[in-house]
C-alpha positions as CSV (number, residue, x, y, z in Angstrom):
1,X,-16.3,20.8,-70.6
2,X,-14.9,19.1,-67.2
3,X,-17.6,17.1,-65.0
4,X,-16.8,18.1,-61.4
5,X,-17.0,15.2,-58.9
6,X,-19.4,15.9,-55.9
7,X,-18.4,12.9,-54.1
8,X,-16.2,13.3,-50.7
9,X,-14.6,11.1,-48.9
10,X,-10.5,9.2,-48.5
11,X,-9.6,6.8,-50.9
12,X,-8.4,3.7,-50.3
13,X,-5.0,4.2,-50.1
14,X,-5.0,7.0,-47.2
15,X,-7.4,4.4,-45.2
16,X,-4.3,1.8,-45.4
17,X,-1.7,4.7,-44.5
18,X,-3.6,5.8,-41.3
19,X,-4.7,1.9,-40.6
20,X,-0.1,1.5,-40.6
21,X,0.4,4.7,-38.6
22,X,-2.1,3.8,-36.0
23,X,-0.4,-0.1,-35.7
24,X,3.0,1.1,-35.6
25,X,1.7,3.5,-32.4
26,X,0.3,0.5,-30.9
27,X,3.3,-2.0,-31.3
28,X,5.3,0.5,-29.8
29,X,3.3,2.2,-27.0
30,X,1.2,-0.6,-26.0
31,X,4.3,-2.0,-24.3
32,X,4.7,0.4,-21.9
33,X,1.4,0.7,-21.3
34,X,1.1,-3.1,-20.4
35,X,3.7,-2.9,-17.5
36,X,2.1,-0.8,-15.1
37,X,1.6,-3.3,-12.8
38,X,4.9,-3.4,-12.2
39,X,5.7,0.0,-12.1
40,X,3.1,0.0,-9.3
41,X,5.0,-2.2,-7.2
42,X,8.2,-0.4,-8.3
43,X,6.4,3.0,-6.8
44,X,5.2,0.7,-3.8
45,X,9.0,-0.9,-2.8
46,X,10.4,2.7,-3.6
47,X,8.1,3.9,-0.4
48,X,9.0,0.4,1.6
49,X,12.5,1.7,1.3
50,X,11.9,5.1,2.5
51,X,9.9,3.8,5.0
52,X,13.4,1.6,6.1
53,X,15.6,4.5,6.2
54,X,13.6,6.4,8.4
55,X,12.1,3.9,10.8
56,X,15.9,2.9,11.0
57,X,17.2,6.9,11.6
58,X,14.2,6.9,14.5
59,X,15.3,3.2,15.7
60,X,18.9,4.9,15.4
61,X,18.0,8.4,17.6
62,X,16.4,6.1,20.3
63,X,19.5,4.2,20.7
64,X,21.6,7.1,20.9
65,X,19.1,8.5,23.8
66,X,19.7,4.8,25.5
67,X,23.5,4.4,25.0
68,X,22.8,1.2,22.4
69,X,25.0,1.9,20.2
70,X,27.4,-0.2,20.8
71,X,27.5,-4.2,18.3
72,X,24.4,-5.6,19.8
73,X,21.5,-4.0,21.4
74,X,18.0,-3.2,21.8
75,X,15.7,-0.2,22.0
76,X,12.3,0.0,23.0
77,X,10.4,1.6,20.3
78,X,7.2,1.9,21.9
79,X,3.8,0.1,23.2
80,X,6.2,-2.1,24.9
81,X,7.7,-3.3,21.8
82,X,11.6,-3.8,21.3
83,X,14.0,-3.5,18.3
84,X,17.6,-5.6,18.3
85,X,20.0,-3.4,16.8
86,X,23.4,-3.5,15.7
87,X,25.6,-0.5,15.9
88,X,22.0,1.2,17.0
89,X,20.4,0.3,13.7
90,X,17.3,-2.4,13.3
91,X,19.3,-5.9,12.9
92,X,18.3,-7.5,9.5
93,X,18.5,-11.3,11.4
94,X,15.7,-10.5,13.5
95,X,12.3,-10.5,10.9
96,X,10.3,-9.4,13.2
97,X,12.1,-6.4,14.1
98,X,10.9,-5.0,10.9
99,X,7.1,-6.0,11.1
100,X,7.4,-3.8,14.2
101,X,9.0,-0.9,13.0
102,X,7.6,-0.4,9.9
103,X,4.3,-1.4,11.7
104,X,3.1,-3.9,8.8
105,X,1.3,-6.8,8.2
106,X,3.9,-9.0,6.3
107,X,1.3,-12.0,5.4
108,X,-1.0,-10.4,2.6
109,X,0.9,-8.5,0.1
110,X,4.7,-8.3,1.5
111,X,6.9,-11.2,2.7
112,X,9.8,-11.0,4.4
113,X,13.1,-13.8,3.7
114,X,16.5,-13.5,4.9
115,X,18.8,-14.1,2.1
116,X,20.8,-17.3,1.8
117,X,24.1,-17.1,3.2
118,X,24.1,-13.9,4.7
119,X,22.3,-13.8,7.9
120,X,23.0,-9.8,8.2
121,X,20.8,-9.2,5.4
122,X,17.0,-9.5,4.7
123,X,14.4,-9.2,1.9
124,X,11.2,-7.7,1.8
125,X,9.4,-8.7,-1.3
126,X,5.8,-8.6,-3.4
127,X,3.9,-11.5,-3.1
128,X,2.4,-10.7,-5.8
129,X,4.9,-10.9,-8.2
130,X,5.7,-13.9,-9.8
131,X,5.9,-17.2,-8.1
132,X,6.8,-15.4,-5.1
133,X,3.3,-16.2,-3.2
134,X,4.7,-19.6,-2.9
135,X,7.9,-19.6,-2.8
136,X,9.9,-16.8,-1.7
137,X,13.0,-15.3,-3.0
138,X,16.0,-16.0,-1.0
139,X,18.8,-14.6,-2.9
140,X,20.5,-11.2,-2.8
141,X,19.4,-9.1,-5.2
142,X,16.2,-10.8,-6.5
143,X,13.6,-9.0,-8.3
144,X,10.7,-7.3,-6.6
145,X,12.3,-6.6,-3.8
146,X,13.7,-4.1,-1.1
147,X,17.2,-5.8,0.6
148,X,18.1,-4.5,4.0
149,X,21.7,-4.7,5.2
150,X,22.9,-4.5,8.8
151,X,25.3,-1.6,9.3
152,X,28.7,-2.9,9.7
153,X,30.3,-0.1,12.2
154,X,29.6,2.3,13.8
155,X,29.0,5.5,12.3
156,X,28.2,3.5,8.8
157,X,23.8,3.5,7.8
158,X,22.5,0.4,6.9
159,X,22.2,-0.7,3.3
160,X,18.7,-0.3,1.9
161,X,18.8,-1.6,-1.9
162,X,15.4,-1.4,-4.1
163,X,15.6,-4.5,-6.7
164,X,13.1,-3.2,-10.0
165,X,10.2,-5.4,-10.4
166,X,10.5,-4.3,-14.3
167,X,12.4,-6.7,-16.7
C-alpha cells in the first residue's frame, strides 16, 4: 500500500527556474525601460522640428506676399516683430529670429548656439541633457539637438536635422 502525499506546493528547483526567467526579463527589458528620459526629449526635438518647418513655410508665404525672396531680407511676422530671411526662409545667423517665430522662451529648457564655423547654421538643444546647462554644444551634429540650416537658393527649403538624444 502507497501513502499518498497531501502536501502542495513547488519544489525547490522550479523556485530557482522562475527566480532565472524573471532576471533574464529584467536584464533585458529594464534597459529600455531606463531611457525614457531620453526618448522624451527625442519626442520633444521631433515637435521642435516640425515646429521649424512650418514656422519657416509661414515665414516663407509672407515673404512671397512681400517680394523678400530675394538673398537677404526681412518679413514682418506680426506684433511688430521681424524675421531676417535668406532666400525668404528664417536666417539661421540671426538667434533671435527663432525665439520669435517659434514664439519660445529659449532660457529654461531649450538653448540655442550657432555651430562653430558655419555661421548659416544653428542649434537648438536640451538643457537638460548632459552638460549642456553649462556649456552648450557648438558643433554640427551634436546630440540632443535639432540643427537648422539656411537655404542656399532659391527654390531649395532649409535643412532641419533632428540629432537623437539616445546613445
Amino acid at each position: 500500500m502507497q501513502k499518498l502525499s497531501t502536501q502542495k506546493g513547488f519544489t525547490l528547483i522550479e523556485l530557482i527556474i522562475v527566480i532565472v526567467l524573471l532576471g533574464i526579463l529584467a536584464v533585458t527589458a529594464a534597459p529600455r525601460f531606463l531611457n525614457l528620459q531620453d526618448d522624451a526629449r527625442d519626442a520633444v526635438l521631433q515637435g521642435v522640428a516640425g515646429s521649424l518647418e512650418s514656422a519657416s513655410s509661414v515665414v516663407y508665404g509672407k515673404a512671397l506676399i512681400a517680394g523678400q525672396t530675394g538673398s537677404t531680407g526681412s518679413v514682418n511676422v506680426g506684433s511688430g516683430t521681424s524675421v531676417t530671411t535668406v532666400f525668404g526662409y528664417p536666417n539661421a545667423a540671426t538667434e533671435a529670429n527663432f525665439t520669435n517665430i517659434l514664439d519660445a522662451d529659449f532660457t529654461n529648457e531649450f538653448g540655442t548656439a550657432v555651430i562653430t564655423g558655419t555661421p548659416d547654421a544653428i542649434l537648438i538643444y536640451s538643457t537638460a541633457f548632459g552638460d549642456y546647462a553649462n556649456t552648450a554644444p557648438s558643433a554640427s551634429g551634436a546630440a540632443c539637438s535639432v540643427e537648422y540650416t539656411n537655404t542656399t537658393s532659391a527654390d531649395v527649403r532649409p535643412v532641419v536635422t533632428v540629432n537623437s538624444c539616445v546613445q
